[in-house]
C-alpha positions in Angstrom: 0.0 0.0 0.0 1.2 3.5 -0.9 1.4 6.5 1.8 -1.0 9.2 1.2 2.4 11.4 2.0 4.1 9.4 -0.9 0.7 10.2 -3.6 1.5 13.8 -2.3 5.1 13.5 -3.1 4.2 12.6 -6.6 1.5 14.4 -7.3 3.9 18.2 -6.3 7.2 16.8 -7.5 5.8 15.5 -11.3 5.0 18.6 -13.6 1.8 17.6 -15.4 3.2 20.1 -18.4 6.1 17.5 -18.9 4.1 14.6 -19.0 0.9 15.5 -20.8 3.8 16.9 -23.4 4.6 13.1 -23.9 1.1 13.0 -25.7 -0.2 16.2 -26.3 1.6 19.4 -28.2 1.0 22.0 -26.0 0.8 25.8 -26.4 1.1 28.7 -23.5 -2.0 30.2 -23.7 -1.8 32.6 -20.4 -1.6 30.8 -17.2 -2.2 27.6 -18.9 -1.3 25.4 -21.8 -3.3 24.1 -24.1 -3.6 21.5 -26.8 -5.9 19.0 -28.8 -8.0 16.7 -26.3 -6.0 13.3 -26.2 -9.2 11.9 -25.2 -11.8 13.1 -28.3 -11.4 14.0 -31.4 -11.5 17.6 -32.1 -9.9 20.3 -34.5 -9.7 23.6 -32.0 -8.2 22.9 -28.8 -10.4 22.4 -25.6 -7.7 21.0 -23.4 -6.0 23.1 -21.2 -3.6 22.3 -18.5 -2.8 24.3 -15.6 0.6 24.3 -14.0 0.3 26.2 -10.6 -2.1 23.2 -10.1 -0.7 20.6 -11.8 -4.1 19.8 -13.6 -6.0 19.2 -16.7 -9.3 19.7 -18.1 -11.3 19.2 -21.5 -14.0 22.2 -22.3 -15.7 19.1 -24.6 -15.5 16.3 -23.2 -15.5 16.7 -20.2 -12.3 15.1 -18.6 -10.5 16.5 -16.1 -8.0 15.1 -13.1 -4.5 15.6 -11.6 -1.3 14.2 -13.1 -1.8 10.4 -11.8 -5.3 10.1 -13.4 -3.5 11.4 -16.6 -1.3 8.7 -16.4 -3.8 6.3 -15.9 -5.9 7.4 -18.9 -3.4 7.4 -21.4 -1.0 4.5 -20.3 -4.1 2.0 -19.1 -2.5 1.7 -15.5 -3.5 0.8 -11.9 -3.0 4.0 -9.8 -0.4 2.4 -7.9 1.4 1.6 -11.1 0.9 5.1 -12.5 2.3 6.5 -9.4 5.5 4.2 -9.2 5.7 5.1 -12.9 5.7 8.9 -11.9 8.1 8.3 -8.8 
């Protein structure tokens, strides 16, 4: 079992930016980035990612989360293997 001290570790010391980059082209727009949806198809970008918070959300689909459940979406994991991943 992981610590809840050890999913707070990870969740502060991984930049979502950096990792959703591994998928997504993403463009500074402000205080966020943004990019195509990995999740949907779409042609303007609705998925924005916020650094200072080290979260995502879609504007059409609807998915949103923190940089473990990003994992987890786009790499099928458990979240204990998405956070070992991230450690």
């Amino acid at each position: 079992m992981i610590s809840q001290e050890s999913i707070e570790r990870v969740k502060t010391s991984a930049n979502i930016v950096e990792v959703v980059s591994e998928t997504v082209k993403l463009r500074r727009a402000g205080m966020y980035y943004s990019g195509l949806c990995p999740f949907h198809s779409e042609r303007t970008p609705s998925f924005f990612v916020r650094e200072s918070t080290n979260s995502y959300i879609c504007y059409g689909c609807g998915a949103s989360g923190n940089v473990i459940s990003f994992v987890m979406a786009m790499r099928a994991m458990t979240f204990p293997d998405a956070v070992e991943y991230l450690a």
